[in-house]
C-alpha positions in Angstrom: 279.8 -133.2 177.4 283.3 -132.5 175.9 285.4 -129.6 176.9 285.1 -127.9 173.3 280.9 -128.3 173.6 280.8 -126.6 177.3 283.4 -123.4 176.0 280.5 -123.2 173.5 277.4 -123.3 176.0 279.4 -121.0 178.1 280.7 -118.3 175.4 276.8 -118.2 174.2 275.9 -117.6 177.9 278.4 -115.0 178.4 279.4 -113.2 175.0 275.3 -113.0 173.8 274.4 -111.6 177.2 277.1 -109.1 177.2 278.0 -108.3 173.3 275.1 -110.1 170.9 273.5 -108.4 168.1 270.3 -109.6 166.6 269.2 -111.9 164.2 266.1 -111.5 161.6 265.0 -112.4 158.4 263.5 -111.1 155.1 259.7 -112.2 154.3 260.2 -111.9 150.0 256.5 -112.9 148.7 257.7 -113.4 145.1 256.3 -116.4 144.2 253.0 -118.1 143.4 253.1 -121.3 146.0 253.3 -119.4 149.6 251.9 -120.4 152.7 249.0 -117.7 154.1 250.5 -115.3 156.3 249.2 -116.8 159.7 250.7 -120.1 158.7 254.2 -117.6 158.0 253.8 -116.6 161.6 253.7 -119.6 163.1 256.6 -120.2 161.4 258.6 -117.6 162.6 257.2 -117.8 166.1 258.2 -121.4 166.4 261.7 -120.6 165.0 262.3 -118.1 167.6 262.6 -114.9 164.9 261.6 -111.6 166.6 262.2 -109.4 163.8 261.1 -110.0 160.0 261.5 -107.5 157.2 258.6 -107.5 154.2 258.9 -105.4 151.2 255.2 -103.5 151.0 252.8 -102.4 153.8 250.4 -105.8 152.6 247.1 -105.8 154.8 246.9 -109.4 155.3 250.5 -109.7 156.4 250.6 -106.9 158.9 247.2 -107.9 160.6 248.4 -111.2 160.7 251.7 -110.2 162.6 249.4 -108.3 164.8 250.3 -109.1 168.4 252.7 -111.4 167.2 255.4 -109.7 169.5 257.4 -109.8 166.2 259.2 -106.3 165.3 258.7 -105.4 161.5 260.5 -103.4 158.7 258.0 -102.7 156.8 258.9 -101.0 152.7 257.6 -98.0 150.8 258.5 -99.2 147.3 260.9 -97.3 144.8 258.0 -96.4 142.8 255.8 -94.3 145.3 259.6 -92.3 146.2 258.8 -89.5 143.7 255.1 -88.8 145.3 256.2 -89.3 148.5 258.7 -86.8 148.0 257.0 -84.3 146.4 253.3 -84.4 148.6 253.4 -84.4 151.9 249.8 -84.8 151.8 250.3 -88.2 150.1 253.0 -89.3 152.7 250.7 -88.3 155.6 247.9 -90.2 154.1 250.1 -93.4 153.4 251.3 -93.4 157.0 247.8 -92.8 158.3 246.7 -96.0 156.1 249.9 -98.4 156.7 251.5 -97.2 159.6 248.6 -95.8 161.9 246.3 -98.1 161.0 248.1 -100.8 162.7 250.8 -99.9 165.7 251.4 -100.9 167.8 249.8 -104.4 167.3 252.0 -104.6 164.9 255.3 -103.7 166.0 256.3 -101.5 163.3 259.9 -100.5 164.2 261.5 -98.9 160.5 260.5 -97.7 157.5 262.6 -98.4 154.5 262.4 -95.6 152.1 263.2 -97.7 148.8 265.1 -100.5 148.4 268.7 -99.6 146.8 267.4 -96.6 145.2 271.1 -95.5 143.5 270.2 -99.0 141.4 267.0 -98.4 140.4 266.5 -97.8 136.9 263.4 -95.5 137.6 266.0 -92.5 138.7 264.6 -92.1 141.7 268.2 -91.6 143.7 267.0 -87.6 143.6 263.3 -88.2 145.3 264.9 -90.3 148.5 265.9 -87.8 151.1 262.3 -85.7 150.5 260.7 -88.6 150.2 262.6 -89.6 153.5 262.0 -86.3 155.1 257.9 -85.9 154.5 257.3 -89.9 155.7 258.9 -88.5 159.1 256.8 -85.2 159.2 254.2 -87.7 159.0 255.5 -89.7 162.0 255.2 -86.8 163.8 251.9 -85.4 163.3 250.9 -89.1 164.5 252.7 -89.0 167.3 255.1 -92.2 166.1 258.4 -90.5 165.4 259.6 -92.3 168.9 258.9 -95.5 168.2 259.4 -96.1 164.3 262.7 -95.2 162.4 263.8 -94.5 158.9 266.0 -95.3 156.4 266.9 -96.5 153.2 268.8 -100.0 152.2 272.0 -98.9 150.5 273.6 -101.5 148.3 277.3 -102.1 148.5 277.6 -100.5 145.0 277.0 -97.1 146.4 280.7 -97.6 147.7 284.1 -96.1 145.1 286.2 -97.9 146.9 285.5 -101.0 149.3 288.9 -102.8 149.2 290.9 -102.0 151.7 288.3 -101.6 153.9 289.9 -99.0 155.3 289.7 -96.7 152.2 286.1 -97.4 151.9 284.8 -94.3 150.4 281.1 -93.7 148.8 280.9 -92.5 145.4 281.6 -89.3 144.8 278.4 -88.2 142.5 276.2 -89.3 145.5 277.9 -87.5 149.0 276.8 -84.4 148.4 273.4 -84.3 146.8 272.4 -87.5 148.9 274.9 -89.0 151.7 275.4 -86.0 153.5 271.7 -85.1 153.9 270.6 -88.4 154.4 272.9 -88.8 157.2 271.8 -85.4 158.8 268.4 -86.9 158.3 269.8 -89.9 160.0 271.3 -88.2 163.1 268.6 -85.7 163.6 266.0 -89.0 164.0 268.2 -90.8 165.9 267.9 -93.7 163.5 270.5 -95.6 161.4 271.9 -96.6 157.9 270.3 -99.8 155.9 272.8 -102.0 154.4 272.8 -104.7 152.1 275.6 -106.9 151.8 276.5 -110.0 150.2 279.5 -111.7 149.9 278.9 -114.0 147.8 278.5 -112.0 144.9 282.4 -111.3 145.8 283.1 -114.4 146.3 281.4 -115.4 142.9 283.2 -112.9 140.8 286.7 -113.0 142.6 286.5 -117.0 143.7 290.5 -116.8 142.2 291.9 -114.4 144.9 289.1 -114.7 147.9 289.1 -117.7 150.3 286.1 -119.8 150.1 286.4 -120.3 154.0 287.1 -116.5 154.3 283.6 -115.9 152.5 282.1 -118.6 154.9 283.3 -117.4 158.0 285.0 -120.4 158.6 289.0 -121.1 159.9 291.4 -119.1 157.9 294.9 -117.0 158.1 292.7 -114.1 157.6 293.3 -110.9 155.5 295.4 -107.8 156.6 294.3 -104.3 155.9 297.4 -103.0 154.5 295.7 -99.1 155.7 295.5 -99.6 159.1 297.0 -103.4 159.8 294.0 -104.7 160.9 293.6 -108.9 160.0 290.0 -109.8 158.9 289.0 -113.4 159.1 285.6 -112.6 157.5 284.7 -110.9 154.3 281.4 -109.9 155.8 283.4 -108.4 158.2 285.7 -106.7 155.5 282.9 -104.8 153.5 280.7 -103.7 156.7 284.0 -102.1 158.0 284.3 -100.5 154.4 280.7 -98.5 155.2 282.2 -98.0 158.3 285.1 -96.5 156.9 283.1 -94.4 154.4 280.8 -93.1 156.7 283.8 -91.8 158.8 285.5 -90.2 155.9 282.6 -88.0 156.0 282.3 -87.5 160.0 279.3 -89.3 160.3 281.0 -92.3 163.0 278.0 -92.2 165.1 275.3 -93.1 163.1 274.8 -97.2 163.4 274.3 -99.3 160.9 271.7 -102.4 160.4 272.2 -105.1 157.4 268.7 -105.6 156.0 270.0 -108.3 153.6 272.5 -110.8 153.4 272.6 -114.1 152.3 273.9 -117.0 150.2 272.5 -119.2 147.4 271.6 -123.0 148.0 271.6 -123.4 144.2 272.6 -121.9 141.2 273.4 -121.8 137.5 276.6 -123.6 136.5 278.7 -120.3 136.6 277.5 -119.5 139.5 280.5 -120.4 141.4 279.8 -121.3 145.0 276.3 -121.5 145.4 275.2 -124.6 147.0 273.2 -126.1 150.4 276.5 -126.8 152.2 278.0 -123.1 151.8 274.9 -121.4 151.7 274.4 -123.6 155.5 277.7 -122.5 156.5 277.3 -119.0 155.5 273.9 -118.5 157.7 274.8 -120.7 160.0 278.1 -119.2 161.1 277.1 -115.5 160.4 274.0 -116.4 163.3 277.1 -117.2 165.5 279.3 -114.7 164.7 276.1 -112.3 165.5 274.9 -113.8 168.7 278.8 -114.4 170.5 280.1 -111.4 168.7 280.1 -107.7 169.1 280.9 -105.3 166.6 283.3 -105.2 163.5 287.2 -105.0 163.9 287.0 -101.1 163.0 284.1 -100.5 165.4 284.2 -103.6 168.1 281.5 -102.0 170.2 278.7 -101.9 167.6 275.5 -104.1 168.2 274.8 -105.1 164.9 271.3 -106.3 163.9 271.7 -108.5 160.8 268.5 -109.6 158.3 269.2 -112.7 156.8 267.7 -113.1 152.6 264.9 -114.7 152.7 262.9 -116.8 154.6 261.6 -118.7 151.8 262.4 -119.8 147.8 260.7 -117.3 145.6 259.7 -119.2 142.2 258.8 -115.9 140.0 261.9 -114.4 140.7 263.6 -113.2 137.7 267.3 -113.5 136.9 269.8 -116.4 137.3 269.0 -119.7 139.4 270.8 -118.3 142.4 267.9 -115.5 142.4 265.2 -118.1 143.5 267.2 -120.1 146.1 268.3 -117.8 148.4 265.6 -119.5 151.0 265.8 -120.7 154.3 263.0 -122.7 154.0 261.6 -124.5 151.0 257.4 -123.2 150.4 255.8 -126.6 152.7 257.7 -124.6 155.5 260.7 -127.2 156.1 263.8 -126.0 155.9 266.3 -126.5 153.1 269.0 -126.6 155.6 269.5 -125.7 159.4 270.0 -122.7 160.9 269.7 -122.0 164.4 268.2 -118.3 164.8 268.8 -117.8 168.5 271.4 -118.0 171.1 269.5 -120.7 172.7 268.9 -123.1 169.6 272.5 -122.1 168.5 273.7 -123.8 172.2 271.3 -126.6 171.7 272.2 -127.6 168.3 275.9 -127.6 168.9 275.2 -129.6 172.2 273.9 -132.2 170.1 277.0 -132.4 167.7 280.1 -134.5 167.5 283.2 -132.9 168.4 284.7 -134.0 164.9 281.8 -131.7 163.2 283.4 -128.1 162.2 281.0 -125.5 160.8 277.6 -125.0 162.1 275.4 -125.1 159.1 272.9 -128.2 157.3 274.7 -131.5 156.4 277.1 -131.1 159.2 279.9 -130.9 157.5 282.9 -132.5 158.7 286.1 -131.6 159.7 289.3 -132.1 157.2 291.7 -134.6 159.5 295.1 -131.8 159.6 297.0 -132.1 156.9 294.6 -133.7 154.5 293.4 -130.1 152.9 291.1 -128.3 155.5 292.0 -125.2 153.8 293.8 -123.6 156.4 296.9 -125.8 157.2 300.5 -124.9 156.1 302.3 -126.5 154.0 303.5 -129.1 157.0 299.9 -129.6 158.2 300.6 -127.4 161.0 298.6 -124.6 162.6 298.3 -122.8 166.3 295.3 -120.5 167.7 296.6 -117.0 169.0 294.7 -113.8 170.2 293.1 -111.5 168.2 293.0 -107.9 168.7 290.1 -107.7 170.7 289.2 -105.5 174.0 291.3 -106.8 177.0 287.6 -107.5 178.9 286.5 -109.7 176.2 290.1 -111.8 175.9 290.7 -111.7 179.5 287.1 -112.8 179.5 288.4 -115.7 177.0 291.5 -116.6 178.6 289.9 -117.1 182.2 287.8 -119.9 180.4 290.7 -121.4 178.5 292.3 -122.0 182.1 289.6 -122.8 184.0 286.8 -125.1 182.4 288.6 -125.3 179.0 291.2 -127.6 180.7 293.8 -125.7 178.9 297.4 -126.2 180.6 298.1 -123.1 181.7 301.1 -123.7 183.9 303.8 -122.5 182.0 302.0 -118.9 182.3 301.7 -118.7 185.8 304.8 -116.6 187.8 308.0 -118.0 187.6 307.2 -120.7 184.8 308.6 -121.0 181.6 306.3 -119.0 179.4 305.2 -116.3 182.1 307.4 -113.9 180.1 306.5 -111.9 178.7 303.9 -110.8 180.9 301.4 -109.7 178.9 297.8 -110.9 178.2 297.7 -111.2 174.8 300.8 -113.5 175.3 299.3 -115.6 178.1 296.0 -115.6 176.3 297.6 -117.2 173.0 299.2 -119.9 175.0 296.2 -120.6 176.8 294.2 -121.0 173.4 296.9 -122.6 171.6 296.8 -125.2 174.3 293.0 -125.6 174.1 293.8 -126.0 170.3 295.8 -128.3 170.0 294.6 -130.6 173.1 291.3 -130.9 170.8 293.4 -132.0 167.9 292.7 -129.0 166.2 289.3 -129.1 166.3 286.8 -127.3 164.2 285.9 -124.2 166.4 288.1 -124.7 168.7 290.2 -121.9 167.8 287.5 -119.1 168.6 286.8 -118.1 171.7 284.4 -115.7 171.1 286.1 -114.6 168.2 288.9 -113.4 170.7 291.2 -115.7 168.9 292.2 -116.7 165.4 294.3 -119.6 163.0 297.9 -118.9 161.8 300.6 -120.9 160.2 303.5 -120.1 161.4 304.6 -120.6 165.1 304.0 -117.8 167.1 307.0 -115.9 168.8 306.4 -114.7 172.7 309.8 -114.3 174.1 311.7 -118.0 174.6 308.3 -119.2 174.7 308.0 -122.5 172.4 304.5 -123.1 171.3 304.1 -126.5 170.6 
């Protein structure tokens, strides 16, 4: 096994154990040509998913994920908000029949209260927090409060500003009549904010100014904050530090947050910039490894995030553009439109079984541009070097003791009294040591990540009289 395959088998091992979040996926059922719902939990059982999100409180799907061992999100849709919000009678009784009725066979962990209500054309922004506040009395008075949360999937549109992330603000109309006491609601239960995020629409609307390999999570110089100087080298990372950032502005830093949808199209109209197998493979693919080996966002590194990828299948009575109805992971017949691995161990698996030329995880197996022949993050002179990123010092020290030890970098000229031992300071020693690694496996795809300790520039970087090569 090469030396850039065993960093990857040990980073899962270590970074998943210690920093992970967790990975599941959105069950859509818009479509006429479905497997049956046992057959859907086989599927997801055999892949591995331990969490699945589904947009009503169906019968047949919640008895069939009964003892399962699968955690479910289950919906109360936009159009029951108003009701809910206005009869607690009617909440009680719609907990009693789709909540009640089947925990905790079914693991029922969340409620979603609407599904981006401030979108919805049926007005029903005003219903959300009562309607919110009456499905959790009825929690109570069934004794489920501890085990089940609540919320409500916010769309990115709710944000004024999202760019810089670190102006991210909320729109104003909506923070006090529904932020604030939502997120009382919020604290008070102990629960967390629903977010959906996709940057592909972005992407799709701004391909002129936004990195394809930025979008995809892949190798890039990254993007500096110009508020507070931090570099992002992912635009999912961008716009959830953006809610962060909002959420802050209003004092609310210790509510977490969970991404109930995100996802890119494997096909789309011919405007539809971007949407194809290979990117929407890269996109899952390396968001699944960014989850599992990563913790947190740059503005909030310790957060666990649980991320729901959209969807598990191709819906065929979606309306809307092309993109709409191939946002699947797997095609109806249950095989898969492209690969993604779902867990830390098929993520370590699949990357044992891969050439060392292959970059992005993701179907097709994309390869690897040779330096210098347009891989989208070389200079001008083909040239590129791996530093440290602004990470925790446990998590680079972490990094760096592997880059020495069983990454075979040549660490030498760090240790005391060597050439590049000054200055002494690990974020010094640690870009040496991963620039070495770097370079040793010609530049590699993946080999400049370490965890996401370290990132690609293009310009040499400057420790001291220290020359990197």
């Amino acid at each position: 096994m090469s030396p850039f395959f065993t960093f990857i088998s040990v980073c899962l091992t270590i970074f998943s154990l210690v920093n992970g979040g967790s990975i599941g996926v959105n069950y859509g059922r818009v479509a006429n040509n479905l497997p049956s719902p046992s057959k859907v939990v086989d599927l997801l059982k055999s892949q591995g998913i331990s969490r699945v999100k589904v947009y009503d409180t169906d019968p047949v799907v919640l008895k069939s994920l009964s003892g399962s061992g699968i955690k479910v999100t289950v919906d109360l849709p936009n159009q029951l908000l108003k009701t809910a919000a206005k009869k607690q009678s009617f909440a009680t009784n719609w907990v009693e029949r789709n909540i009640a009725a089947y925990h905790p066979d079914t693991q029922i962990e969340a409620i979603a209260v609407g599904n981006e209500v401030f979108v919805d054309p049926g007005n029903t922004t005003g219903f959300l927090v009562p309607a919110m506040k009456n499905l959790h009395q009825a929690l109570v008075n069934y004794n489920l409060h501890s085990y089940i949360k609540i919320s409500s999937p916010v769309a990115l549109s709710a944000l004024q500003n999202s760019y810089p992330s670190s102006a991210g603000s909320f729109r104003s109309e909506l923070i006090e009549p529904v932020f604030k006491p939502m997120f009382e609601f919020l604290r008070q239960t102990g629960s967390y904010l629903m977010v959906n995020a996709y940057p592909f629409f972005a992407y799709e609307s701004n391909s002129d100014v936004i990195s394809l390999d930025y979008a995809l999570f892949r190798e890039n110089p990254g993007v500096v904050d110009a508020g507070n100087g931090i570099r992002y080298f992912s635009l999912f990372d961008a716009q959830i530090d953006a809610v962060f950032a909002a959420m802050s502005a209003l004092h609310y830093n210790d509510i977490p947050l969970v991404v109930t949808e995100t996802g890119w199209p494997s096909k789309g109209d011919n405007n539809e910039i971007g949407a194809s197998i290979e990117n929407a493979a890269a996109y899952n693919g390396n968001l699944v490894k960014r989850i599992l080996t990563s913790s947190g966002t740059p503005l909030r590194p310790k957060a666990e995030l649980t991320v729901f990828l959209f969807a598990l299948f191709n819906e065929n009575n979606k309306d809307g553009p092309s993109s709409e109805r191939n946002y699947g992971l797997f095609y109806p017949n249950r095989e898969k439109v492209y690969h993604v691995p779902f867990t830390a161990e098929d993520l370590r698996v699949y990357k044992d079984k891969r050439s060392p030329a292959v970059g992005d995880i993701g179907g097709g197996q994309v390869r690897v541009s040779t330096p210098g022949k347009g891989s989208g993050s070389e200079s001008g002179s083909g040239q590129t070097w791996c530093v440290a990123s602004n990470v925790e010092k446990q998590r680079l020290q972490m990094a760096l003791d592997f880059a020495c030890g069983e990454g075979g970098a040549d660490c030498r000229p760090i240790q005391p009294g060597s050439t590049c031992y000054d200055p002494n300071t690990l974020e010094a020693h640690a870009s040496f040591a991963f620039n070495s690694y770097y370079q040793k496996t010609g530049r590699a795809g993946g080999s400049c990540y370490f965890g996401g300790a370290a990132h690609i520039v293009t310009e040499p970087p400057k420790f001291g009289k220290c020359e990197f090569t």
